[in-house]
N, C-alpha and C positions, 0 to 999 in steps of 0.2 A: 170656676176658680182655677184655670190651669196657664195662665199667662205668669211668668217667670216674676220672682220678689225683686226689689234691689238688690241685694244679702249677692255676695260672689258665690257662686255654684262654685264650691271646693270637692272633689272624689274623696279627700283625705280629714273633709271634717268629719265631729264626730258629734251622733246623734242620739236619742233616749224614743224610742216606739214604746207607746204607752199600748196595751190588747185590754180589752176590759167585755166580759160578755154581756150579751145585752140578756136585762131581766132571766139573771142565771138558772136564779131554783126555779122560778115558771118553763126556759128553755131545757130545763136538765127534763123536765118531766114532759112535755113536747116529742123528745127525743124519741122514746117509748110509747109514745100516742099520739100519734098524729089526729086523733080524731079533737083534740083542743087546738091546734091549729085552728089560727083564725078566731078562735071563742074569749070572752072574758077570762080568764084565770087568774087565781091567788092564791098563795102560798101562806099559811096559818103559821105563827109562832108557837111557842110551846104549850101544849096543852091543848092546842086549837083557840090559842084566845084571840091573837089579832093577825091583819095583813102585814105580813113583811116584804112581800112581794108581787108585783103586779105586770100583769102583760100591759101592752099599750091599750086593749081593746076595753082593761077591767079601768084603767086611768081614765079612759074616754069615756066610762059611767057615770067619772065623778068620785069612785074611790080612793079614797087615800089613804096612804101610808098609814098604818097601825089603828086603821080601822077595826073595832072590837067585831069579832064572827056573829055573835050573839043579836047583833044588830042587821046585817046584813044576810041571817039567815032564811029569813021569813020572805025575801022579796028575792032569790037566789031562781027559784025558778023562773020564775018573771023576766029576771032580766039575763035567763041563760047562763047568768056565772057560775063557774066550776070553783071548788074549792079542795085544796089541796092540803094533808098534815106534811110538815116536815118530815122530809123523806135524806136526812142530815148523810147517812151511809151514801147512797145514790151520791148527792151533790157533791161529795169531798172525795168520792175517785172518780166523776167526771173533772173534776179539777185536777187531780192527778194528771189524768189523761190528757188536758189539754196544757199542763204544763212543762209536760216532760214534752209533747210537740213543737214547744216554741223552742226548746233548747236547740232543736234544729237551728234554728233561725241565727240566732246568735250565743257564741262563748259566755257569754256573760248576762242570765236573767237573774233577774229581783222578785220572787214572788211576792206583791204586797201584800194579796189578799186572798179570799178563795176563787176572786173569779176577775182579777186582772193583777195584770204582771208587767214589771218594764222589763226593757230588754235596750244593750247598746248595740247601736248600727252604722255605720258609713255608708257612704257612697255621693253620690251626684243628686240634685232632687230629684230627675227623672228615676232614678234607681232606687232612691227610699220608695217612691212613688209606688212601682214595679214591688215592691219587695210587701208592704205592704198591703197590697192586693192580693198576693202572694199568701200571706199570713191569714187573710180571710178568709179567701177559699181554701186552702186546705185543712183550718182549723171547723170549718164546716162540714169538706166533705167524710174526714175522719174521724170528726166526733159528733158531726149535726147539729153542733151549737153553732149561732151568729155571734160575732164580735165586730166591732167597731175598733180599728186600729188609728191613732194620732200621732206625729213624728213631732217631734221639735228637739231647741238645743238646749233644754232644762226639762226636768221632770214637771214644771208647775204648767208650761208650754206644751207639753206633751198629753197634759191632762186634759186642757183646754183646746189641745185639737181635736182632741177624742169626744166631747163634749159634742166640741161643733161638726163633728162626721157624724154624730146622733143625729143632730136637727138639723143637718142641713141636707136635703135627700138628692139634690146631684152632685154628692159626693162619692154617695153609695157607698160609704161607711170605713172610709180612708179620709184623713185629713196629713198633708206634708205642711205644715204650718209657713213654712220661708218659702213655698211655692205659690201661695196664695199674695194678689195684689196689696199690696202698703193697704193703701183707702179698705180693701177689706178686711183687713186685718186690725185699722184703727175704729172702722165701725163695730164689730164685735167686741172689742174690748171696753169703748167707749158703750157700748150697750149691757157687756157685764157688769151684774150689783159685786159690788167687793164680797158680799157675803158668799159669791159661792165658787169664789176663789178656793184653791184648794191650800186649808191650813188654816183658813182666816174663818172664824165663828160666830154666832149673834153678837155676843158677847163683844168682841174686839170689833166687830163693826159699830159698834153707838160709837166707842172711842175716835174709830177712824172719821164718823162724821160729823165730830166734833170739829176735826181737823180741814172739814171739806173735803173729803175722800169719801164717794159715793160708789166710784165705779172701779172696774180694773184697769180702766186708763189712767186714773187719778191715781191709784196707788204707785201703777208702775213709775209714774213720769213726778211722783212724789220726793222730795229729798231723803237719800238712803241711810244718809246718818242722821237727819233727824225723825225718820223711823225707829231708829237706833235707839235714840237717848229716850226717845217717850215710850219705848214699848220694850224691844230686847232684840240681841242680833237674829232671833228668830223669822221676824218679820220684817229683818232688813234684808235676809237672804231672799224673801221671796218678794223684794223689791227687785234685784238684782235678775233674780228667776223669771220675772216678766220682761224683763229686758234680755232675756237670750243668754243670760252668763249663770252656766249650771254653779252651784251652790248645796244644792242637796246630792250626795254621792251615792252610786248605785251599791247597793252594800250584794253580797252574793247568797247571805242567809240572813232574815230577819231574826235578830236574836233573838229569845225571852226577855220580857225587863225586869226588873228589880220586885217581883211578887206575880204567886202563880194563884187566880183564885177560880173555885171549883164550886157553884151555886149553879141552883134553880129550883122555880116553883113546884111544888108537888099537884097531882094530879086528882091526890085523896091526903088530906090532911093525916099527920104520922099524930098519935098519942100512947105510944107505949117506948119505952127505951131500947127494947128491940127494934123496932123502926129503925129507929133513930142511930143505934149500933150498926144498921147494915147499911145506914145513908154515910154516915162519916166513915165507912170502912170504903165503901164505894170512892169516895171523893180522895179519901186519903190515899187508894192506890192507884187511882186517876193522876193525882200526884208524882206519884212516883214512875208511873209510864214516862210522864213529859221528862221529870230530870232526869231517867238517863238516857231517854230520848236526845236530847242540847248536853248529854253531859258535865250535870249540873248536880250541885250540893245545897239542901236547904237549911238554915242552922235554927231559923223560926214557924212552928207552925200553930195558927188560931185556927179556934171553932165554934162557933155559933147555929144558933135557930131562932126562931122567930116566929109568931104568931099572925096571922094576916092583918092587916092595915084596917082589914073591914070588920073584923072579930069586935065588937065593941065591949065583950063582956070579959074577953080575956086579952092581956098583954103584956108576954112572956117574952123577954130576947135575953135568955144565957150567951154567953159567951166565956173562954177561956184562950190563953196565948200560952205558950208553952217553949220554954228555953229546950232544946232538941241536947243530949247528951254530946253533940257535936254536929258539925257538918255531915249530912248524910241523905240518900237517894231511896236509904232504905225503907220498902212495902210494910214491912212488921212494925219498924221504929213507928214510921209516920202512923202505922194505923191503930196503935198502943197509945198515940199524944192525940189522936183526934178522940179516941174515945174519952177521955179526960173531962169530956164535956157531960156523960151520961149523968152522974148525981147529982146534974144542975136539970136534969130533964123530968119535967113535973107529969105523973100519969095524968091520963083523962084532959092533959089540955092539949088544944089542936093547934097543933105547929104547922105551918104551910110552908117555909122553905128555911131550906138549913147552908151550911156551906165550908169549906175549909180553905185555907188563903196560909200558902207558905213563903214565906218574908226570909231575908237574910241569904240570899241566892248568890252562889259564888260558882267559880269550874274546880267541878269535879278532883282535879289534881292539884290545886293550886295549895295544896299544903296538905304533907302525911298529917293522918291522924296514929298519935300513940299506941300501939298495940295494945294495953289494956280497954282502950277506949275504945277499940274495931270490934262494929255489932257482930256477932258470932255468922247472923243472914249476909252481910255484906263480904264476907269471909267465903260464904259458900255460893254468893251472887245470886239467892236467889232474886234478886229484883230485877236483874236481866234475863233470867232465866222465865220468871212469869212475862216478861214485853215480850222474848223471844216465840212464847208457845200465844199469847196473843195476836202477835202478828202474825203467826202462820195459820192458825184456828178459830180465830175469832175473838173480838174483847170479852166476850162472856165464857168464854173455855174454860178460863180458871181463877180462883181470887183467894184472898187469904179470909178465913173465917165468916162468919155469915155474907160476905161479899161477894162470895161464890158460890152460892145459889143457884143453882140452875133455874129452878122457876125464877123469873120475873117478880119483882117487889107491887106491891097493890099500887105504890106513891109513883112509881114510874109515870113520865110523861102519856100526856092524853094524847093519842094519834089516831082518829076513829076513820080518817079518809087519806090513811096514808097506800100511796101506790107503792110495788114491793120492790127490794130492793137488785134490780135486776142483775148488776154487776159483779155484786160480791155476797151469793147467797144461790147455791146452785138448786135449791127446794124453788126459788124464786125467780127462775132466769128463762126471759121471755121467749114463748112457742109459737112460732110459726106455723099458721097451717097453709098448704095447699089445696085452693079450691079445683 
């Protein structure tokens, strides 16, 4: 694919490099052991319950995505596969690391996700091409992750390059999407299902093939305003987006949206209200880390629990919403309204996950609060003051009220085959020996 597009070779257009690592949490843990090179691997979701992650070699089994562990335990040594607990510290400052890399590359990156990122670029095709290459190897040689990099003049085009430098191996894992031949470029599109279009879901594809829109060349070459009227200018933009005219803009920080929520399954089912008081104090100052993290104000915070789906004898979901005395980030405030929910919390029955979800999200400054109404903590900051001795010591350093526990709670996630955290944990950080 290296004979030149129609498209005029401009130095002064301007481009979107989609990086996306290949099979992250399996390469993050790769990184540290080579001796899974080459072998099946899978990365366990919480608790150990399913696959969220799979190398090529654990796909070429046969397994798929969000396969239960429980299933695939029993035939593990058979078929050689390694099974990995989320190892969440590890993966989110190898992503650090390879993000703050790319900033090299260009002024302006988009972190989407934890383990690809866009980034704008110019030049010539030969020189995206060039640069590209660029991005691969050295995101390799200084962090030992693979990525697969994809250029195009839209972010939808930039994904679908990236895609196609997946599967297409005399690529070698660079796609310049306007340097590849027309006829190639219309076979691959005319070969992609709409559904895996980036943005477009089951759901919206029955509608699309209502309309005779099967593939991604049908969408693209679709009329854009009557995408429009039957659907919303959402999917008229990435009508536009396959046709090469960006539409979705590269933003420099993905905001928060409009509610922050803070769940997960428990590992041992909680039946006492102290449980329960140190899960919603956990959640509620988890809360408070992110707002003033985004420096942000919450004015609504809910809390809920829940008894398992499978429980058939018991079927408890308390819940409680609570108007906040005003806009506020504060660690105490929040974690005084999430407990609010305890005289709904019945002894002796087994809750298996609980949550808090803070609603009514504004910035931070976007309007004084009345001095009578300034939390006395917000006054003395401690809520930046607990992010700041977290971030230099670790999230478990300190907490407000049974939250800060040094021991570990019994309900904490199940992680029995988690490798350690090499990075950020110096009891933990990998020895070399010389033979």
């Amino acid at each position: 694919m290296s004979s030149p597009s129609q498209l005029t070779d401009n130095p002064h257009q301007e481009y979107i490099a989609h990086v996306d690592v290949n099979s992250f949490y399996v390469s993050c843990e790769r990184v540290f052991d080579p001796k899974l090179e080459s072998r099946p691997v899978i990365v366990l979701s919480n608790n150990d319950g399913c696959a969220v992650a799979r190398s090529s070699e654990a796909k070429a089994l046969g397994i798929e995505m969000g396969a239960p562990w429980f299933k695939l335990a029993a035939d593990a040594d058979r078929l050689g596969l390694v099974a990995k607990s989320s190892n969440y510290e590890l993966y989110g400052e190898m992503s650090s690391r390879v993000m703050k890399l790319l900033s090299r590359f260009s002024a302006w990156v988009e972190v989407y996700s934890i383990d690809e990122a866009f980034l704008g670029v110019k030049g010539t095709l030969e020189e995206l091409q060039v640069l590209g290459e660029k991005i691969k190897s050295e995101v390799l040689r200084l962090t030992g992750l693979p990525v697969c990099v994809g250029i195009a003049r839209s972010k939808t085009l930039a994904k679908m390059a990236n895609k196609t430098a997946k599967h297409v191996s005399e690529l070698r894992g660079v796609c310049v999407w306007d340097r590849a031949p027309r006829e190639t470029t219309e076979t691959l599109l005319s070969r992609l299902p709409a559904v895996e279009i980036w943005g477009i879901g089951p759901r919206l594809t029955k509608r699309l093939r209502g309309l005779g829109i099967w593939t991604a060349k049908d969408l693209r070459d679709a009329d854009a305003v009557r995408i429009r009227d039957k659907f919303s200018i959402v999917q008229m933009r990435t009508v536009l987006e396959l046709r090469g005219i960006p539409c979705i803009p590269m933003e420099e920080e993905r905001a928060i949206k409009d509610q922050l929520i803070f769940s997960r399954s428990f590992a041992e089912p909680i039946t006492d209200r102290v449980g329960m008081e140190q899960v919603l104090g956990i959640y509620a100052q988890q809360g408070s880390a992110r707002l003033h993290r985004h420096k942000k104000h919450a004015g609504v915070l809910s809390a809920w629990a829940m008894t398992s789906y499978y429980n058939q004898q018991q079927n408890y979901q308390p819940a409680i919403t609570v108007k906040l005395p005003g806009p506020t980030s504060d660690p105490v405030v929040l974690t005084k309204a999430a407990k609010e929910l305890l005289p709904q919390i019945l002894v002796g029955v087994r809750y298996a996950r609980a949550g808090v979800v803070l609603t009514d999200l504004r910035p931070a400054a976007m309007q004084e609060t009345f001095e009578p109404f300034v939390s006395a903590h917000e006054q003395k900051q401690i809520g930046s003051l607990v992010e700041q001795i977290r971030r230099e010591h670790g999230v478990k350093s300190i907490g407000l009220g049974l939250a800060g526990l040094q021991q570990g709670p019994a309900w904490e996630m199940k992680r029995e085959m988690m490798s350690p955290r090499y990075t950020t944990h110096w009891s933990e950080v990998l020895t070399v020996k010389a033979a």
